[in-house]
LOFI-40660 format. One record per residue (C-alpha): residue number from 1; residue in three letters; z, x, y. Coordinates in steps of 0.5 Angstrom, whole numbers, padded with zeros to 4 digits. Example, Ala and Ser with C-alpha at 12.3 -4.5 7.8 and 13.67 -1.06 7.14 Angstrom:
<pts>
> resi,resn,c3,c1,c2
> 1,ALA,0016,0025,-0009
> 2,SER,0014,0027,-0002
</pts>
This chain:
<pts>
> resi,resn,c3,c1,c2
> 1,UNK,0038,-0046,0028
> 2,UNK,0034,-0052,0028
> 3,UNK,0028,-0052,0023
> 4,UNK,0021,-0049,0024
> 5,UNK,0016,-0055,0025
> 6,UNK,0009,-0052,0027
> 7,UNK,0007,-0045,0029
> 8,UNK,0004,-0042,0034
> 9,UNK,-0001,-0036,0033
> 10,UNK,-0004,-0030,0037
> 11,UNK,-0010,-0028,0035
> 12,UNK,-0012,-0020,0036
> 13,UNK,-0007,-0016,0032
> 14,UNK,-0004,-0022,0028
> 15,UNK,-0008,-0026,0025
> 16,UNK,-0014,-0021,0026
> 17,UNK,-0016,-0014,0028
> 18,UNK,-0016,-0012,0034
> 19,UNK,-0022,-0007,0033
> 20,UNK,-0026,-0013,0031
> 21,UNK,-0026,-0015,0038
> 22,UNK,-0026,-0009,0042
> 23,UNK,-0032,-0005,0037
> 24,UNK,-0037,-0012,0035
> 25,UNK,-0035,-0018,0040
> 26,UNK,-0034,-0014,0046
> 27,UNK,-0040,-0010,0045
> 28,UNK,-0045,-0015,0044
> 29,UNK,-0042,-0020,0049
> 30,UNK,-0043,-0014,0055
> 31,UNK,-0050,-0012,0051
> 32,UNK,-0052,-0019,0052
> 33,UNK,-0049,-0021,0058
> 34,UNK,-0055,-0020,0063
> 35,UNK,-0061,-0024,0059
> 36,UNK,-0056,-0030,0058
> 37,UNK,-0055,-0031,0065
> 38,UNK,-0061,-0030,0067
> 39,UNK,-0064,-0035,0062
> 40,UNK,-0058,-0040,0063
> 41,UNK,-0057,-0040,0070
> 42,UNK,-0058,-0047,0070
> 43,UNK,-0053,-0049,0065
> 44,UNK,-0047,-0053,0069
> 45,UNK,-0042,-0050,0064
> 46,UNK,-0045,-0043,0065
> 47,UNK,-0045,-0044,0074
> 48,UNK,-0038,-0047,0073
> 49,UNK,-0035,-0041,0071
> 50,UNK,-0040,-0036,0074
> 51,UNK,-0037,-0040,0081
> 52,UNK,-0030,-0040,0077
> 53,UNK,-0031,-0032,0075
> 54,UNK,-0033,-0030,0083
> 55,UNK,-0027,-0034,0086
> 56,UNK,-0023,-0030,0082
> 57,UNK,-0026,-0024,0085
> 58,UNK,-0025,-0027,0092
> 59,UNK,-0034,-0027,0093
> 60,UNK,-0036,-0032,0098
> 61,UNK,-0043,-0031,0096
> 62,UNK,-0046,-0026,0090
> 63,UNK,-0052,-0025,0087
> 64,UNK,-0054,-0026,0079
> 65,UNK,-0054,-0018,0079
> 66,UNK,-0047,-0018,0083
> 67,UNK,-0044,-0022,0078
> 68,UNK,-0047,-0019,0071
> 69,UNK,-0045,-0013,0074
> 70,UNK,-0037,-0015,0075
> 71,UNK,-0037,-0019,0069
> 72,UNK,-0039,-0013,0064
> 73,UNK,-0034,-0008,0069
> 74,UNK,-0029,-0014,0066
> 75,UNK,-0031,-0014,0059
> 76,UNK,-0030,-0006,0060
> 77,UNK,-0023,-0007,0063
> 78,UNK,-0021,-0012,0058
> 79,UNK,-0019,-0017,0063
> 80,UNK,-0016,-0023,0062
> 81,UNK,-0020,-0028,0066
> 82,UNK,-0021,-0035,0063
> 83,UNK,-0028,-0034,0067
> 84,UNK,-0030,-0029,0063
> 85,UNK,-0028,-0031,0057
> 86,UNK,-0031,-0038,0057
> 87,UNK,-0038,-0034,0058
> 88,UNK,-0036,-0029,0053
> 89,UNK,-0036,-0035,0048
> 90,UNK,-0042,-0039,0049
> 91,UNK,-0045,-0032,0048
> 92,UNK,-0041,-0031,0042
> 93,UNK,-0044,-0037,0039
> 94,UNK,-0051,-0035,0038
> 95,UNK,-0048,-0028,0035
> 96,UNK,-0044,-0033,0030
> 97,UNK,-0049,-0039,0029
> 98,UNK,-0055,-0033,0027
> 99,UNK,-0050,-0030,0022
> 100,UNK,-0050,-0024,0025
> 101,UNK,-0043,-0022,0024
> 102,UNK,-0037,-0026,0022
> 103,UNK,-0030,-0027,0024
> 104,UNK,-0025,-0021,0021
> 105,UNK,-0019,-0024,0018
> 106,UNK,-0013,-0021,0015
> 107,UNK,-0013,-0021,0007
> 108,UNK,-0006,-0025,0007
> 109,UNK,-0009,-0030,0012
> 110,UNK,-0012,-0034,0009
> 111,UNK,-0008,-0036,0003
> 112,UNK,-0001,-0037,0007
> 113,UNK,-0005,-0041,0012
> 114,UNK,-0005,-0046,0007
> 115,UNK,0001,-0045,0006
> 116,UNK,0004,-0047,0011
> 117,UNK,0000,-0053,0011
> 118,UNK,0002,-0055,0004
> 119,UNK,0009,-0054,0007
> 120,UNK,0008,-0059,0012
> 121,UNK,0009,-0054,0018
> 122,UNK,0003,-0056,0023
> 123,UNK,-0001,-0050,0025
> 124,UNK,-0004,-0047,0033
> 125,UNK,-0007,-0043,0036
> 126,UNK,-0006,-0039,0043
> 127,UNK,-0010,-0034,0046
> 128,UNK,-0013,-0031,0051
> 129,UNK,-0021,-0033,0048
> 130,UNK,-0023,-0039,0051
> 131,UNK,-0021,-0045,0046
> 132,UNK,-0030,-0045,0044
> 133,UNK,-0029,-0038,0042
> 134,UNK,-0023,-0039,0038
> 135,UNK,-0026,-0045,0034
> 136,UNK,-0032,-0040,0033
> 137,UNK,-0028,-0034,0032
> 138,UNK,-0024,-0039,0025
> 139,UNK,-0030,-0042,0023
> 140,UNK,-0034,-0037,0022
> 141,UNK,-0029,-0032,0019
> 142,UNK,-0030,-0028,0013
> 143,UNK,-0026,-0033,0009
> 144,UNK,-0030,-0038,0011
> 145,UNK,-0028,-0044,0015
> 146,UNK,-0021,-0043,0017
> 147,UNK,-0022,-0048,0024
> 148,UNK,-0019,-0055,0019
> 149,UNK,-0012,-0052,0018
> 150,UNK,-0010,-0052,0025
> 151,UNK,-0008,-0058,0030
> 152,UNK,-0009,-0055,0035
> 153,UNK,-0012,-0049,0041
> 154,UNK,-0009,-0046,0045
> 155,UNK,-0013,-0041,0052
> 156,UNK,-0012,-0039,0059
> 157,UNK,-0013,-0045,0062
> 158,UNK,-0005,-0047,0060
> 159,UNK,-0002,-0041,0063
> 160,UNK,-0001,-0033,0062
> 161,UNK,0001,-0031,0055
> 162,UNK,0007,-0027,0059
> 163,UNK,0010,-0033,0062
> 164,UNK,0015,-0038,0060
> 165,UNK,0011,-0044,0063
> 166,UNK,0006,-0043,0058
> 167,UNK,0010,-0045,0053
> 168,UNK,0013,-0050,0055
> 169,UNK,0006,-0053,0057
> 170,UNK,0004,-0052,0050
> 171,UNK,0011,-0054,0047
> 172,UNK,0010,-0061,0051
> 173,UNK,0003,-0062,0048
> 174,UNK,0005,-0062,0041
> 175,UNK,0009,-0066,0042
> 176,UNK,0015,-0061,0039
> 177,UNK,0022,-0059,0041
> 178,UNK,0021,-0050,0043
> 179,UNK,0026,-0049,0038
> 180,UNK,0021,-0052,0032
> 181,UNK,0016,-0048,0034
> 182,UNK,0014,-0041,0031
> 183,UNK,0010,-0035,0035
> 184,UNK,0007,-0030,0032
> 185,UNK,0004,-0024,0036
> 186,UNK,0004,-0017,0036
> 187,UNK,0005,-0017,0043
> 188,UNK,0013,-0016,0045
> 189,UNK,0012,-0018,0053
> 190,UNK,0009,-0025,0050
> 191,UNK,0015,-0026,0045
> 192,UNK,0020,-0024,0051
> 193,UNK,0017,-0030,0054
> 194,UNK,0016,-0035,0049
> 195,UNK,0023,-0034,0048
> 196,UNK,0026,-0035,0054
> 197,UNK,0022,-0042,0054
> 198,UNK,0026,-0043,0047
> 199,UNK,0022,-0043,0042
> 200,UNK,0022,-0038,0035
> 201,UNK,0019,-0031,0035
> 202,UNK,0016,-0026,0030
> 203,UNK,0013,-0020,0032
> 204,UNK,0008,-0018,0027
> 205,UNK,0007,-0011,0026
> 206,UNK,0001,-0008,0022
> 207,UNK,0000,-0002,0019
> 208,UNK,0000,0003,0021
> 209,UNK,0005,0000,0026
> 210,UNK,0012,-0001,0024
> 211,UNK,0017,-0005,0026
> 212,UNK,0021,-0002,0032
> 213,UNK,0029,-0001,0031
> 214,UNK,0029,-0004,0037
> 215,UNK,0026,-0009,0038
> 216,UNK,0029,-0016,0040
> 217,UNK,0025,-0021,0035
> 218,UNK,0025,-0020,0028
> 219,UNK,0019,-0017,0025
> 220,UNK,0014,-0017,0020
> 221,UNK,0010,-0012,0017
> 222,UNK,0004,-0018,0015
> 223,UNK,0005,-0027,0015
> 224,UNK,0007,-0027,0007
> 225,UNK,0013,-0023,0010
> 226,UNK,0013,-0028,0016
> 227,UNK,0021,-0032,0016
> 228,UNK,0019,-0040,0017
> 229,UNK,0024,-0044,0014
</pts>
């Protein structure tokens, strides 16, 4: 089996708590949504992906109102829009800069991280939250300043997480073999497709889940039980 080189880590579930997300990011992204683009509307980077987030929606003209009352419906649905992310990240960046809260980060961590560095395996990271929000998310988190370990982020705009293809795009930016890569995730469907794609998988399964007797990949119960050798 070829030896593992870099590894590939989801974000919600993995390396973090989902309800971070759901309770405080969501949250206060949907809060603030309305008063950043109306304040903001001129930006470029905020009209690209107001235009981005109304061609998904297939409007071929909308009002600031139209469009703040779909992205907070998409912010309810949890919809994996890269639109949406993008926008929810430059408002997470205030909330991250004003110190109102920090980055939840499993206990483990931290220290395996380091780790694996130390052991020479390179480190990324692949999520639905846009590449900022990523970078955000590790600078800012109850660790400390985590961003420096990783070589590299990864978003939606390289692909679905649910398709093969994306991983492949991933493993050719890296410049690695799929096989010397690890994904972790929490999410069987998207080791199902990096799988298929070639490379290594876990599945993290944190308490109060278990490993399924089932399951196709192997498991751990957190990263100091994650297989990289």
């Amino acid at each position: 089996m070829p030896e593992i080189r870099a590894i590939l880590t989801d974000i919600e579930g993995t390396t973090s708590s989902i309800d971070f997300v759901k309770d405080v990011l969501f949250p206060y992204a949907r809060k603030r949504l309305p008063a950043f683009v109306s304040t903001h509307a001129d930006r470029p980077d905020v009209q690209h992906w107001l235009h981005e987030a109304a061609r998904e929606a297939e409007l071929v003209s909308a009002t600031q109102q139209e469009m703040i009352d779909l992205l907070q419906h998409w912010i309810d649905l949890d919809r994996k829009s890269t639109a949406l992310k993008a926008l929810q990240g430059l408002i997470w960046e205030e909330g991250y800069t004003a110190g109102e809260f920090k980055a939840h980060i499993y206990p483990e961590v931290p220290a395996r991280l380091r780790q694996w560095r130390a052991d020479g395996l390179r480190l990324y990271v692949y999520s639905s939250g846009s590449v900022p929000a990523q970078q955000l998310f590790f600078g800012h988190s109850e660790a400390g300043d985590l961003a420096p370990l990783f070589a590299g982020f990864f978003d939606t705009e390289t692909g679905p997480k649910r398709v093969p293809d994306s991983y492949l795009r991933i493993a050719e930016a890296i410049g690695e073999a799929p096989g010397h890569i690890l994904f972790l995730s929490d999410v069987v469907e998207e080791l199902d497709a990096a799988r298929t794609a070639g490379l290594r998988t876990t599945l993290i399964a944190r308490a109060p889940a278990v490993c399924p007797a089932d399951v196709a990949h192997p498991c751990a119960s957190d990263f100091d039980a994650v297989t990289s050798g």
